[in-house]
C-alpha positions in Angstrom: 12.3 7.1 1.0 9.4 8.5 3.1 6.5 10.1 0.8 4.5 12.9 1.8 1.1 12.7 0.7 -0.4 16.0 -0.2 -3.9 15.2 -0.5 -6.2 16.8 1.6 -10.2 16.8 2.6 -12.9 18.3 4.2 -13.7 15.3 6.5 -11.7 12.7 8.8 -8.0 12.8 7.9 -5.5 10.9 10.1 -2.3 12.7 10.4 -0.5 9.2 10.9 -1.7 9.4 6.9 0.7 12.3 6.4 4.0 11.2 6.5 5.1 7.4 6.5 7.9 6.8 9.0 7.4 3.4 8.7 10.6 2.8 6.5 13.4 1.5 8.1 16.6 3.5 7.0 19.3 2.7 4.6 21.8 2.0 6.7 23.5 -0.6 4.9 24.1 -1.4 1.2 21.6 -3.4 -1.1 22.2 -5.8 -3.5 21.2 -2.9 -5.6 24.6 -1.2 -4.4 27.1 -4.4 -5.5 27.7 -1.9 -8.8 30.2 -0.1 -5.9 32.1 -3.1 -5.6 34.0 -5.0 -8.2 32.8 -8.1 -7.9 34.2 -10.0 -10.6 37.7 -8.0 -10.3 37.4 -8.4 -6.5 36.6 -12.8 -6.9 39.7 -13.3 -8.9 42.2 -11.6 -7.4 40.5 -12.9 -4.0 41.0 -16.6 -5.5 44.7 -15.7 -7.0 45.6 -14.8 -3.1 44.2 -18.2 -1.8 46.0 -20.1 -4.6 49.3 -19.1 -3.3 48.7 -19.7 0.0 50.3 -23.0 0.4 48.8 -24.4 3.9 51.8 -26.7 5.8 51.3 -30.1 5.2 52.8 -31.2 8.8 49.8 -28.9 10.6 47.7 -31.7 12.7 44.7 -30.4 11.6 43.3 -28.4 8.9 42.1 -25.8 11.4 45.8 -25.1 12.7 46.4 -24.9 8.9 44.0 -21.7 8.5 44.9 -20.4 11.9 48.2 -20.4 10.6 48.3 -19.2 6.6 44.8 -18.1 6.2 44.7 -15.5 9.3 47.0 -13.1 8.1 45.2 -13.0 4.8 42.2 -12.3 6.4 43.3 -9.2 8.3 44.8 -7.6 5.9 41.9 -6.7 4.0 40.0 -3.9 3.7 36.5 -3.3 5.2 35.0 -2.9 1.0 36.7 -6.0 0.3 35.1 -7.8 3.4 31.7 -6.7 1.7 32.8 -7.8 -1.3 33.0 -11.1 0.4 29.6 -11.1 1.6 28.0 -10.6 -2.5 30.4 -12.8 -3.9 29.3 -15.5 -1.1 25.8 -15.1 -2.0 26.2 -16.5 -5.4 29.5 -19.2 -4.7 28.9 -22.8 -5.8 32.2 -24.2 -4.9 32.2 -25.8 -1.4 36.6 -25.0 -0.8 35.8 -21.5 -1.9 32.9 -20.4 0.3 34.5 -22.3 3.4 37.9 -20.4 2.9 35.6 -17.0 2.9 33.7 -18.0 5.7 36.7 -18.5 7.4 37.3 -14.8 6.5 34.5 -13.6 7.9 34.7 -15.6 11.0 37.8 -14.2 11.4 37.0 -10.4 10.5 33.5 -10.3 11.2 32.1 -6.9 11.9 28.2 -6.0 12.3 28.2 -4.3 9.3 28.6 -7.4 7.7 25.5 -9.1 9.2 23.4 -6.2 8.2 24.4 -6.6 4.5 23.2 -10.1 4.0 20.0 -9.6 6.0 19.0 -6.8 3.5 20.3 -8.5 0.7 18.4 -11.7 1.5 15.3 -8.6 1.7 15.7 -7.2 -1.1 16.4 -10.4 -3.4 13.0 -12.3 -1.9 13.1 -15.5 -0.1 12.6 -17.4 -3.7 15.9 -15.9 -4.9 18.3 -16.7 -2.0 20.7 -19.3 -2.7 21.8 -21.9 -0.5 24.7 -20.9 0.2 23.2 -16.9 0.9 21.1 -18.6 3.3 23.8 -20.7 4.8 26.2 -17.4 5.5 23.1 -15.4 7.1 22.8 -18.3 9.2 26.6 -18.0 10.5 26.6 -14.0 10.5 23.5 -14.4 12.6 25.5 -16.6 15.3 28.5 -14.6 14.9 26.6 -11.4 15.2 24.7 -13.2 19.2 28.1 -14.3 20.0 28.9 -10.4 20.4 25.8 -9.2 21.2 23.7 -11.9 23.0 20.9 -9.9 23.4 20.6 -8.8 19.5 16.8 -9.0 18.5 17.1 -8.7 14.7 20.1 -11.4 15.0 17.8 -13.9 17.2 15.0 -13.3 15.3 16.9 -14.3 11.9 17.9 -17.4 13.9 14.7 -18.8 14.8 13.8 -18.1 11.3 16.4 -20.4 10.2 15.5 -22.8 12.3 11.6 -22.6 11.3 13.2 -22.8 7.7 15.3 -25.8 8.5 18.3 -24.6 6.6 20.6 -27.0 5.8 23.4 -28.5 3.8 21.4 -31.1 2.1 21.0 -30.3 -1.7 22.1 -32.8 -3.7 25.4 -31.7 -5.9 24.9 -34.7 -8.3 21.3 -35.1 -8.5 20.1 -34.7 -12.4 17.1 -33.3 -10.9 19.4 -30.5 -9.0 18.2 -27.3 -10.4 14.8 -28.8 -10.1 15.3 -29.1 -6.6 17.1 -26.1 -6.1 13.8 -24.2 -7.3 11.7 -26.0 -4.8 13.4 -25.6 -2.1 13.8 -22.0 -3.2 10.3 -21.6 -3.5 9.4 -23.6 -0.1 11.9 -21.1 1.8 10.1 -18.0 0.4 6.7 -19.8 1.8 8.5 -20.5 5.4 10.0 -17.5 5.9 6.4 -15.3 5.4 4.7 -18.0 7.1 7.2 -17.5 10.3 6.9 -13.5 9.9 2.7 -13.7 10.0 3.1 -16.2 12.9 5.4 -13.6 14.9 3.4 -10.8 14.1 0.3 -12.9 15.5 2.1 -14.9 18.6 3.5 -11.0 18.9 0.2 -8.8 18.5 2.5 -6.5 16.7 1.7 -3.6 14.4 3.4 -4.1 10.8 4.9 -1.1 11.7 6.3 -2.2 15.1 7.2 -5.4 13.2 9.7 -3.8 10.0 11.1 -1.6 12.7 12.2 -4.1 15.6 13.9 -6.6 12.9 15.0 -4.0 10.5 12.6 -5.3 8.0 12.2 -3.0 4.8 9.1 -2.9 3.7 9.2 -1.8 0.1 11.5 -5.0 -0.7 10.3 -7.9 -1.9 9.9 -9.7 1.0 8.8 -7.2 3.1 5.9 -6.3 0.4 5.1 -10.3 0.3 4.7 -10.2 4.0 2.4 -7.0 4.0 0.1 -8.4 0.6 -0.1 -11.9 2.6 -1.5 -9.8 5.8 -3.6 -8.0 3.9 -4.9 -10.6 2.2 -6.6 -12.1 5.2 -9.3 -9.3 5.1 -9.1 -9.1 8.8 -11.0 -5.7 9.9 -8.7 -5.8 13.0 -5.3 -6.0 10.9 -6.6 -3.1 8.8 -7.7 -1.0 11.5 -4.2 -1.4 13.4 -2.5 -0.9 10.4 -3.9 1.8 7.9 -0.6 3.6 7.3 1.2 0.5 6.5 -1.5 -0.5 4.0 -1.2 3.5 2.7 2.3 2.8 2.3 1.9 -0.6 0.3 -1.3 0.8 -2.0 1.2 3.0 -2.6 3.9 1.2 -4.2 1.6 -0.9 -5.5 -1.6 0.9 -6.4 -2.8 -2.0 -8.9 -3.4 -4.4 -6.0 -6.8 -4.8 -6.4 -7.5 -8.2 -4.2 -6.1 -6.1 -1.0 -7.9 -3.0 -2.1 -11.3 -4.8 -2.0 -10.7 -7.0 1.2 -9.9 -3.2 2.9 -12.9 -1.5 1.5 -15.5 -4.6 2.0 -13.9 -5.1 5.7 -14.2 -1.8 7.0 -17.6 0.5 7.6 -17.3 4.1 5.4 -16.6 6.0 8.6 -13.8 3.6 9.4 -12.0 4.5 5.6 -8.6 6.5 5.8 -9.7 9.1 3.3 -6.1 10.4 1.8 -6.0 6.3 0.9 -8.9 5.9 -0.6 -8.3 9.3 -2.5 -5.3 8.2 -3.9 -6.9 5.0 -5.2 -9.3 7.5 -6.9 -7.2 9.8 -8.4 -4.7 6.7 -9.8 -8.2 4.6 -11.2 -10.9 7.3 -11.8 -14.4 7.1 -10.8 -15.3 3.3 -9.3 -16.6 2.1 -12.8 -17.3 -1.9 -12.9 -16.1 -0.6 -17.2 -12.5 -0.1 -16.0 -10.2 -2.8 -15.7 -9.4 -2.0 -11.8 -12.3 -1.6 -10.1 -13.7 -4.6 -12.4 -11.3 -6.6 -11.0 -12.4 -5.6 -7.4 -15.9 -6.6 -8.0 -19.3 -5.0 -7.6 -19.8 -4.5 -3.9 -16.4 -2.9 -3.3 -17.3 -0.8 -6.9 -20.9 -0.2 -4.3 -18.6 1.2 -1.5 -16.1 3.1 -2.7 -19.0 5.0 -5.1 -20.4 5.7 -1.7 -17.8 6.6 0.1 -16.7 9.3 -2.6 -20.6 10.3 -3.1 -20.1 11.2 0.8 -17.3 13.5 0.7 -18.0 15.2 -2.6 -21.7 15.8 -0.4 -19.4 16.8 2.4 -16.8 19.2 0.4 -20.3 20.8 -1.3 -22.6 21.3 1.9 -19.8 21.6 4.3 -21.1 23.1 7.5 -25.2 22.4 6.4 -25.2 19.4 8.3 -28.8 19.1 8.2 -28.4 18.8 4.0 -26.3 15.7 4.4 -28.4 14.2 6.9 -31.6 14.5 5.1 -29.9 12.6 1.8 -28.5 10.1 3.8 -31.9 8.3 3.8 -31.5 8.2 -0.2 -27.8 7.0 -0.5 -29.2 3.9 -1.9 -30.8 5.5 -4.6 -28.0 7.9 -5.8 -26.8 6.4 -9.1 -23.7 9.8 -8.5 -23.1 13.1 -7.3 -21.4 15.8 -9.5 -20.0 18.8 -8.1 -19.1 21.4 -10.5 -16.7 23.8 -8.7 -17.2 26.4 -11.4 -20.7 26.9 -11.0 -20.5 26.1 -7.4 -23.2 23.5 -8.7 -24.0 19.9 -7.4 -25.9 17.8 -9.1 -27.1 14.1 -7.1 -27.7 12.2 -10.1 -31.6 9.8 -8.7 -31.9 7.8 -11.7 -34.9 9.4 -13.6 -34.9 12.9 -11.1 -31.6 14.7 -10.7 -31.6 17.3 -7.0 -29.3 20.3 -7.8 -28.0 22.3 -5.0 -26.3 25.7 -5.7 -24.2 27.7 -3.3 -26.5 30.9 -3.5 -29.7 29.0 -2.5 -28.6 27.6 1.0 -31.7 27.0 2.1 -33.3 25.2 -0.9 -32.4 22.4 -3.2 -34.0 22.2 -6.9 -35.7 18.8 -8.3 -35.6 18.1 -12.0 -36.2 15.4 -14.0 -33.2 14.3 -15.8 -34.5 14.8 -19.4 -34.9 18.9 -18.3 -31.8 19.1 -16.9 -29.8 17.8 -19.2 -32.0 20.3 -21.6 -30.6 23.2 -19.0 -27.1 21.6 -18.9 -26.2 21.8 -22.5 -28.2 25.6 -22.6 -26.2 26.9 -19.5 -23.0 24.9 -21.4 -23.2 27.4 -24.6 -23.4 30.3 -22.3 -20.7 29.8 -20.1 -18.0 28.0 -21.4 -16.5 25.4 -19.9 -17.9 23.5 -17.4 -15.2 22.1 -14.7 -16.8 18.8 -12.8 -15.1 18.9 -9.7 -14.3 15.3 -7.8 -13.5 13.9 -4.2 -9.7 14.7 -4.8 -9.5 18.5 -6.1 -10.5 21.5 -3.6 -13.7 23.4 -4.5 -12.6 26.5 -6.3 -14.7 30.0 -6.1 -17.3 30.4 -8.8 -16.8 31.8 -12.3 -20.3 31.1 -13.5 -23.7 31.0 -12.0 -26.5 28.2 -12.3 -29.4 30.3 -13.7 -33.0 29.0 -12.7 -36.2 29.7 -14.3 -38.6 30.6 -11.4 -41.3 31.0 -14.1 -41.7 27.4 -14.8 -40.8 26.7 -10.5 -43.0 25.3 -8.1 -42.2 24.6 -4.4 -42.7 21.1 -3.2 -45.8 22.0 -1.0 -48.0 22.7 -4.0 -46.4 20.0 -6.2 -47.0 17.4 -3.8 -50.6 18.4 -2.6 -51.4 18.8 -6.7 -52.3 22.2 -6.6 -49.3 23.1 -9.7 -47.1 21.6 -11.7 -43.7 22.6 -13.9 -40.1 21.3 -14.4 -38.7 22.5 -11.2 -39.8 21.8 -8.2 -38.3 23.9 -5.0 -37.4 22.7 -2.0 -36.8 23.7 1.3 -34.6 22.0 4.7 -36.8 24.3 6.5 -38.5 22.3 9.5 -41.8 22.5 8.3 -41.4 22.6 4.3 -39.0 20.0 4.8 -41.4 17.2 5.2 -43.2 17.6 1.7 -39.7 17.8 0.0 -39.1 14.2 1.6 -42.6 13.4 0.8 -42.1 13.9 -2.8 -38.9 12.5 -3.0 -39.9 9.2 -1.5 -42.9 9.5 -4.1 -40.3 9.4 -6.8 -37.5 7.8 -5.8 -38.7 4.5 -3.3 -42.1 3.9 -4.2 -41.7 4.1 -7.9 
């Protein structure tokens, strides 16, 4: 069950990120897992043995008539059959039947037993459980305390019964039955996250913490209903405590895009888990409000994530020039995108009219175009050196094949550009101390007083 992810950047990575261990194990089987037994096969000949058993009419009470025809029976079947009890309960209609195979269980109960209706009650969802699946977890739960008292995940399924207020009170004749049924159904699934986000709260528990104390799984139904609804409070604290969890659900269900956006728009860039928001990335492409996804997670989380992969593909390109990122940091606002082609160990920062390109050779400078000349020089360098490979946040930056050629005849540096003394297509600049301030004085020239 537990996914490594594989992803890896230059920047902030949290190991917890890594490897989720937040899966509870498989312990027991899943409703999935009722192909193993034969349920049918197993339900009729379990109903051919209770027709014959012929309880004694001069027994006081019905009880002493189970204790005394119905016992036997029950021990002499096999643990799978016992199993098969608990499946064919979940689905049982008949009042006589289920009470004769809860009498059976009472009789035979083993832990085992307990475990396989919480997770099938998981992995079904809350709006799926029958009454009468309900009604047995409730007895399995009590059975389960009466031999260990001190059994969390059995206490904690009885309180949540008793928040649910399960009960024998469906009508059997109503006309509106199924109606009913599907109410009730979907009230339960409503109670039963409501009571997990209040224990979480009352508890101050991790989602982690919380799927592992009550053997909660978190990629079944109701565990993922219980995570989405979390999630969905946009609650910088819950996402901050709980990053590999939400990993874990983006995961499994990458198309999310409500929880994506509360995540993003609750949390400051530095705060982002970056193998999560790579993923995201590499599933929907480049934050574009033109694709369905990031449409749907509207135009300030489109704002954020843009920035937040603008950053690292800054970060992977300059990696230890520090000084490089922060000198553009004062024109993030301005940076319609950054390219990074790994091939020609290029970057491009894409300013609207003005494009800054920084190549790998020229540490100390970066080069300022305007975008109608570079994309001249982009298609000309194109024909010359094949095929140009754009590089993004996710893949790592691969050694050149190709070189960025620059014309230093038509090159001025910024110094005489700014003060007016030349002009030409390309304007050099340099992160040296003193140079540095007429490269930011051009830039701010073009790019936030225009």
């Amino acid at each position: 069950m537990n996914q490594v992810v594989s992803l890896k950047l230059n920047t902030y990575e949290p190991a917890l990120l890594q490897t989720s261990v937040m899966d509870v194990k498989d312990l027991f089987p899943y409703a999935s897992e009722r192909h193993a037994h034969n349920l049918d096969t197993d339900k009729i000949w379990l109903l051919e043995q209770l027709a014959k058993i012929d309880f004694a009419k001069d027994l006081v009470t019905l009880e002493d008539a189970f204790d005394a025809e119905l016992v036997p029976f029950a021990f002499s079947l096999s643990p799978k059959m016992l199993e098969s009890i608990v499946f064919i309960l979940a689905d049982e209609n008949n009042p006589e039947i289920a009470n004769n195979l809860c009498f059976i269980l009472r009789k035979r109960f083993r832990p085992v037993l307990f475990h396989i209706a919480w997770n099938l009650i998981q992995e079904l969802g809350a709006e799926d459980v029958s009454f009468s699946l309900w009604s047995m977890m409730t007895l399995l739960s009590e059975l389960m305390l009466q031999r260990e008292p001190n059994n969390v995940v059995a206490t904690f399924v009885m309180d949540l019964m008793t928040a649910m207020s399960i009960s024998g009170n469906e009508s059997q004749e109503s006309p509106d039955r199924n109606d009913a049924q599907h109410n009730n159904r979907k009230q339960n699934e409503v109670d039963f996250i409501s009571f997990a986000i209040h224990y979480i709260a009352e508890n101050q528990f991790t989602l982690r913490h919380f799927f592992w104390k009550y053997e909660i799984l978190q990629d079944k139904p109701l565990g993922m209903k219980i995570q989405q609804e979390v999630f969905s409070s946009g609650s910088k604290t819950i996402f901050l405590r709980n990053l590999e969890t939400l990993a874990g659900y983006l995961r499994r269900t990458p198309d999310d895009a409500d929880v994506f956006s509360f995540y993003i728009l609750s949390l400051d860039v530095s705060e982002y888990a970056d193998t999560l928001n790579a993923g995201m990335v590499e599933t929907w492409g480049y934050p574009d409000d033109a694709l369905p996804f990031w449409h749907k997670t509207g135009i300030d989380c489109i704002q954020k994530i843009r920035f937040w992969v603008d950053l690292k593909i800054l970060d992977k390109h300059f990696g230890v020039q520090t000084e490089k990122i922060s000198f553009w940091s004062r024109y993030f606002n301005v940076i319609s995108k950054v390219h990074s082609y790994a091939n020609f160990g290029l970057l491009a920062i894409d300013c609207g009219d003005y494009v800054a390109v920084d190549v790998h050779d020229e540490d100390g400078y970066t080069y300022l175009y305007q975008k109608s000349f570079f994309e001249e020089e982009l298609s000309r360098q194109l024909t010359g050196a094949g095929q140009w490979v754009e590089d993004t946040v996710i893949q790592k930056t691969t050694c050149s094949i190709a070189f960025w050629t620059i014309d230093k005849s038509d090159m001025v540096d910024a110094k005489a550009y700014y003060m007016k003394e030349q002009s030409a297509h390309i304007i050099q600049a340099s992160y040296d101390r003193a140079k540095k301030l007429y490269f930011r004085a051009v830039l701010d020239k073009w790019l936030l007083e225009s």
